[in-house]
N, C-alpha and C positions, 0 to 999 in steps of 0.2 A: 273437538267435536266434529269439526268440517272433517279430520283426517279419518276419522271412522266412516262418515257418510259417504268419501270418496272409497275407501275401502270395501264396502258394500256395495258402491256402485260395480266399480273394478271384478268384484266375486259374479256380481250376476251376468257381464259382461262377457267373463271365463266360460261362467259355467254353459251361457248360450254357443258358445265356442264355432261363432262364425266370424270372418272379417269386417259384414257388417256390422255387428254388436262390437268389436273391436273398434270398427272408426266412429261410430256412434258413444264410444264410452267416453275420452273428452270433452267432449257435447255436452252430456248428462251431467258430469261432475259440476263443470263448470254454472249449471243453468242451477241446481240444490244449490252450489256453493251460494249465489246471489242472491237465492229465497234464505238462505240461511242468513245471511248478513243483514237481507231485510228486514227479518223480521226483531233480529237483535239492535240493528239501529232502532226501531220502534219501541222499544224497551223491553223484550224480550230475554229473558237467562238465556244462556246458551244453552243448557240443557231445555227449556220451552223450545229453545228455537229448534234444537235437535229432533226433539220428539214429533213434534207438529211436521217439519219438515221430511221424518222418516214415515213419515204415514203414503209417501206418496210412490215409496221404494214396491211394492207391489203393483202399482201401475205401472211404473218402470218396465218390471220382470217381463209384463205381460207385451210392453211397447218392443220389448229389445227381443222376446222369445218370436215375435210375430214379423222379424225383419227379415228380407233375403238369405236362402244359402251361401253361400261361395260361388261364384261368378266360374265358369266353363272355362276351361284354356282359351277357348276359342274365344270367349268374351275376353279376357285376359289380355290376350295377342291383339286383339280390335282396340283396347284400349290403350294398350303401352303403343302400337302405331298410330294410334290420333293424337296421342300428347308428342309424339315425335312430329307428327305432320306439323300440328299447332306451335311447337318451336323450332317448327322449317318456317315454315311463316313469317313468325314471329320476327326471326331474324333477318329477315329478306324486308319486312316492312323498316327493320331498326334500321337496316343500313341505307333505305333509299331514303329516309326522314334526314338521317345525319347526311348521305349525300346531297341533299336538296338543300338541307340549310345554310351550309356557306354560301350558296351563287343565292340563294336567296336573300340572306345577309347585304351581301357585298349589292346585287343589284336596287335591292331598297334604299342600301343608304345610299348609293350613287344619285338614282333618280331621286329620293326624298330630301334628301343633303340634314339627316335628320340619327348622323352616325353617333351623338351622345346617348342616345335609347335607341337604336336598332339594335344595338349587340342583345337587348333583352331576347329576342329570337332563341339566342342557346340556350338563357333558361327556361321559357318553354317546351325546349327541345329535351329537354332533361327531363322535364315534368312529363312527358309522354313517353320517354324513358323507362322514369321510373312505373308509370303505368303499364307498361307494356311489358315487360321485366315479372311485374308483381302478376299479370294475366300467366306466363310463363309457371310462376312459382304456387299460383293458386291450384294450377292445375297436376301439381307436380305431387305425387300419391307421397312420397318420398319427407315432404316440408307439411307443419302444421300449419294449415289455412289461415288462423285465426292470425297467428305470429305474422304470417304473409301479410295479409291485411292489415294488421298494424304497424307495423313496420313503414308499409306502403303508404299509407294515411300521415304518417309522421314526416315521412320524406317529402310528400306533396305541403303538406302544410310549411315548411320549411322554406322549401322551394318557391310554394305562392307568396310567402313573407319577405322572401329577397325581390322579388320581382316584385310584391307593392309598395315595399320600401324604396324603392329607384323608382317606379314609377311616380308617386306623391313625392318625393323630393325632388326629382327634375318638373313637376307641374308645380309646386309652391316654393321652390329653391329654399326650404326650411330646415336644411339638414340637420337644423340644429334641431329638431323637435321630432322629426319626422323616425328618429334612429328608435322613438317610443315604440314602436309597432313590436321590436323583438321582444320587449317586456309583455307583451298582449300577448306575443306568439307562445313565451312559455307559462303564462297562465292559461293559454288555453291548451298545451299540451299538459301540463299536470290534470289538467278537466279529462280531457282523453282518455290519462292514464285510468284516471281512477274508474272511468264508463269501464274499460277493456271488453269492449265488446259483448 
């Protein structure tokens, strides 16, 4: 039932036959898909869920018929050059983070004398990384945003897992308890999974 309600999402999408109504039709599927499953975890048939759910394909038409034309060369050219700018940038910020963080590294633990958790630095480093990368790929007409964003959400949460994992084992030297957190870590990405946005 879901593939049919995607299916007529997709036709009205067509038939509005603009790029907006094209990058807007993911969107749509997506947002029916989750009223659809709502309403079927609630004990709904699927065909209730279908029906109830397709009553709102008319609003749709009207939401996706009322979106922008196609965008001017000239808008076109202005925006393939800001995403070019934004990962000139981009890039220019990655590399003075990663150049900054060695002498930063090396001068903290020197003065700190506190070299068994300084090295955590690189993986914060990586965590702004990975956000910086993901600002890159959100804006990239090319990649699906959503995938971006989750992708990016998962890597961070990872990322924050290994660093509170060192961090709470070198403050209660409990490594033998403390390695628990991965267990948390993938029950709370199965939770993620299943939100997807």
């Amino acid at each position: 039932m879901k593939k049919e309600l995607n299916k007529k999402i997709i036709k009205i999408c067509e038939e509005a036959g603009t790029a907006a109504a094209a990058e807007k039709c993911g969107e749509l599927m997506d947002e029916l898909d989750r009223e659809y499953d709502a309403r079927v975890e609630r004990g709904m048939t699927e065909l209730e869920a279908y029906r109830e759910v397709s009553r709102r394909l008319d609003e749709i038409k009207k939401l996706v018929d009322e979106l922008p034309e196609e965008e001017t060369e000239e808008e076109a050219a202005d925006r393939k050059a800001g995403f070019k700018n934004l990962k000139r940038i981009i890039g220019k910020i990655s590399s003075v983070m990663w150049l900054l963080t060695v002498p930063v590294y090396l001068v903290g633990s020197m003065v700190t004398g506190w070299w068994k958790a300084s090295w955590l630095i690189f993986l914060f480093a990586s965590v702004a990384q990975t956000i910086l990368s993901a600002v890159v790929d959100v804006n990239n007409e090319k990649k699906d945003r959503r995938k971006v964003l989750r992708k990016c959400r998962s890597s961070v949460m990872w990322q924050m897992t290994v660093i509170l994992y060192f961090v709470l084992s070198f403050a209660t030297n409990m490594w033998g308890v403390t390695w628990l957190i991965f267990i948390a870590a993938v029950i709370a990405q199965v939770i993620m999974g299943k939100g997807k946005d």
